[in-house]
C-alpha positions in Angstrom: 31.9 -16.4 45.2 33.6 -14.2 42.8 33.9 -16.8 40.4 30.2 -17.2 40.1 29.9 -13.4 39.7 32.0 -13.2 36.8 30.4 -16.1 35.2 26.9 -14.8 35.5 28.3 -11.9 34.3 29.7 -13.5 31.4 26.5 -14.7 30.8 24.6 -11.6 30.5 26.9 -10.3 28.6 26.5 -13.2 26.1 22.9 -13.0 26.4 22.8 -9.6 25.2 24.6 -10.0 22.6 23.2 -12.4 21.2 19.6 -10.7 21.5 21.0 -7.7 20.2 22.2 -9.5 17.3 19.5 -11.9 16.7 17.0 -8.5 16.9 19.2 -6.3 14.9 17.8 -6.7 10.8 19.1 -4.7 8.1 17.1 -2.4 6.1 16.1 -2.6 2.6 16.5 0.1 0.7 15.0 0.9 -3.0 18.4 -0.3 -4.5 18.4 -4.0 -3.1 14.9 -4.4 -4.9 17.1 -4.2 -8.2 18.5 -7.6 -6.9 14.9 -9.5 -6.9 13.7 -10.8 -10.2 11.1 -9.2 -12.1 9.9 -12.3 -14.2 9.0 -14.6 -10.9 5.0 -13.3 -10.5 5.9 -12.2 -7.2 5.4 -8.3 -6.0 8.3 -7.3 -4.1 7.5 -3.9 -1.6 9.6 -2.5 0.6 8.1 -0.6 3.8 9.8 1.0 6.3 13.1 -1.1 4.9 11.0 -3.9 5.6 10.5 -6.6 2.9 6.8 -8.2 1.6 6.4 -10.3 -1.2 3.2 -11.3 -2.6 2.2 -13.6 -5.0 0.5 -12.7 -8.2 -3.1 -12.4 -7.9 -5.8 -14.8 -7.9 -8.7 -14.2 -10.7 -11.2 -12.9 -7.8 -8.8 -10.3 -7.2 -8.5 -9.4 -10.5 -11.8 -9.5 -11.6 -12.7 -7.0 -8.2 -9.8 -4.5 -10.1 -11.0 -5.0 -13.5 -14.8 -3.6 -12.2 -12.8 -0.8 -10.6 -11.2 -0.1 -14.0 -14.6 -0.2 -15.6 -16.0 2.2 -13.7 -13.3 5.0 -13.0 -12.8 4.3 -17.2 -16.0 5.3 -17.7 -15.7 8.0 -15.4 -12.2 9.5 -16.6 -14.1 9.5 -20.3 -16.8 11.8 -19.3 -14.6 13.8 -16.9 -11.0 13.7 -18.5 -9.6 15.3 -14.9 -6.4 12.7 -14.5 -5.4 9.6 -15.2 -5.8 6.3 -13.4 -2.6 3.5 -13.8 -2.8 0.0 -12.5 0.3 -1.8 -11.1 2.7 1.1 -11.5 5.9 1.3 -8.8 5.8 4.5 -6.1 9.0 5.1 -4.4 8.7 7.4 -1.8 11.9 7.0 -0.1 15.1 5.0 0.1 12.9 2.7 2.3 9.2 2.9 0.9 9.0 1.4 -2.4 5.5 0.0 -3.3 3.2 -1.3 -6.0 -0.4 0.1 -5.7 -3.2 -1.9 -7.3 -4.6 1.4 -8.5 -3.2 5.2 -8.9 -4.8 7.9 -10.2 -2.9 11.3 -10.4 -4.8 14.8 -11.5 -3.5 16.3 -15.0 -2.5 19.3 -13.4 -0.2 16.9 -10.7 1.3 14.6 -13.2 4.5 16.2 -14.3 5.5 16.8 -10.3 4.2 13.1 -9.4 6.4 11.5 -12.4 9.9 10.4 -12.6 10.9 8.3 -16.0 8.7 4.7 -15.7 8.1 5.1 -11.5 5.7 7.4 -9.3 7.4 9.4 -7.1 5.8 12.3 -5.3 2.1 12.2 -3.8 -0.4 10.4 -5.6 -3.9 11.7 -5.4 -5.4 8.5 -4.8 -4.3 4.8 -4.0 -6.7 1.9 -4.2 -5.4 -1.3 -2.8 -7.1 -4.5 -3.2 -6.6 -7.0 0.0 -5.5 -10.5 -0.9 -5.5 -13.7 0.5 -2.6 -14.3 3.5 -1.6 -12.8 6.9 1.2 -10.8 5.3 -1.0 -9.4 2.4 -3.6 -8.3 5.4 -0.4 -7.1 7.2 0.6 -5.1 4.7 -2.8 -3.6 3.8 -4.2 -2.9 7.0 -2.9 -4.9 10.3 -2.3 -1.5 12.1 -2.5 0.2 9.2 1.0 0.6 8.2 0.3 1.7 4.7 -2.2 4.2 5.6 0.4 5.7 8.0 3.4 5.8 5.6 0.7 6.8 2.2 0.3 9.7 4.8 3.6 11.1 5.7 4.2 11.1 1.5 0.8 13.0 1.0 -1.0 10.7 -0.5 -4.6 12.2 -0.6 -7.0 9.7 -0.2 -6.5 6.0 0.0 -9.3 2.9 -0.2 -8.7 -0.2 1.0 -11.4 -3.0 -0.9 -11.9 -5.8 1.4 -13.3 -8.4 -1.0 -13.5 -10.9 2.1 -16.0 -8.6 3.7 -16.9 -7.2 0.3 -16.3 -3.5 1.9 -14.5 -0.4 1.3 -12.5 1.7 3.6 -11.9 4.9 3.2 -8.9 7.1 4.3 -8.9 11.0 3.4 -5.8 13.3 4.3 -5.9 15.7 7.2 -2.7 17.3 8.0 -0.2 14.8 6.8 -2.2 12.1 8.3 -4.8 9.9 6.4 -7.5 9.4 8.2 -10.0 6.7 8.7 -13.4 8.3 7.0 -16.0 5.8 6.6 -16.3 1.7 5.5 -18.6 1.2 2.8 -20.8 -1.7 2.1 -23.8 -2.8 0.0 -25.3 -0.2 -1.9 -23.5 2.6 -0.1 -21.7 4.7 -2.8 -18.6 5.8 -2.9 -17.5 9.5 -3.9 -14.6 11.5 -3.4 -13.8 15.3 -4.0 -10.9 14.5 -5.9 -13.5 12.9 -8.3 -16.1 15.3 -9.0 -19.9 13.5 -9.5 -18.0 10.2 -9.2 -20.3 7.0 -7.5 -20.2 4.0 -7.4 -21.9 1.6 -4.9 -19.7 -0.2 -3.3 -21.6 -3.7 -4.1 -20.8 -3.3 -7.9 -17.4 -3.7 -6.7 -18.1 -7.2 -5.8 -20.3 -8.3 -8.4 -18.4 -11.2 -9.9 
């Protein structure tokens, strides 16, 4: 009998380890992205030390962030309060590291936001176009991970344009935590107070 006791024991014990290693993964830290080439047309983001890489965008995509540009261009010209940078690296930590579709930062903000070629401290606001594929999606929104980690850094107000559903969903900052505010479709318009007598209906978002 106490032969099978140590072997079960054994057992467990080899068990465990092995799910302990098997569940055990390194995290990624803003450094190991310097390993990753830049010249592929993959993204590469790091979240929580957790890895995504996304392909480069399809022209849907791009023609939904060109509109964007348009508009907030316009905008900006009119009402010179910040400036708006597509594509531009964030690094918030050692382990959050990410590449919004859109960032706009006030003038007054810019010098405190700004660190040589990267963003680094709270942007005002982060638009992030979804794309195709479960791990874009995950990324994006599945239980909101960005919104959660955009609000621990202090990121003001974030939109999320869901050109599948051709909607917008708004987050806005309340006490380190960005909230979900509203999702906007159709002719709804979109406004902020970061953006003084900014609209724009969400549907001209989607005209392609």
């Amino acid at each position: 009998m106490p032969d099978i006791y140590d072997k079960f024991a054994a057992y467990v014990a080899t068990e465990v380890k092995e799910i302990g290693m098997a569940s055990v993964e390194p995290l990624l830290t803003v450094a190991d992205l310097d390993a990753f080439p830049d010249d592929d047309g993959n993204r590469y983001e790091i979240i929580e030390g957790e890895l995504f890489v996304s392909r480069a965008p399809g022209i849907p995509h791009q023609r939904v962030l060109q509109n964007l540009q348009l508009e907030f261009g316009l905008y900006l010209k009119a009402n010179p309060i910040g400036i708006l940078v597509p594509g531009a690296g964030a690094i918030f930590s050692d382990y959050d590291a990410v590449i919004p579709d859109l960032a706009f930062v006030r003038n007054e903000r810019w010098d405190e936001v700004v660190t040589g070629e990267k963003f680094t401290g709270a942007l005002d606001l982060v638009v992030e176009i979804l794309s195709p594929g479960t791990q874009n999606r995950q990324r994006d929104l599945v239980g909101e991970a960005l919104p959660l980690r955009y609000g621990k850094y202090g990121v003001k107000e974030y939109w999320i344009v869901d050109s599948q559903n051709q909607s917008v969903l708004i987050f806005r900052l309340r006490e380190q935590t960005l909230e979900e505010l509203v999702t906007l479709v159709d002719d709804q318009a979109l406004a902020s107070p970061l953006l003084p007598g900014f609209q724009l209906k969400a549907s001209t978002i989607f005209n392609l």
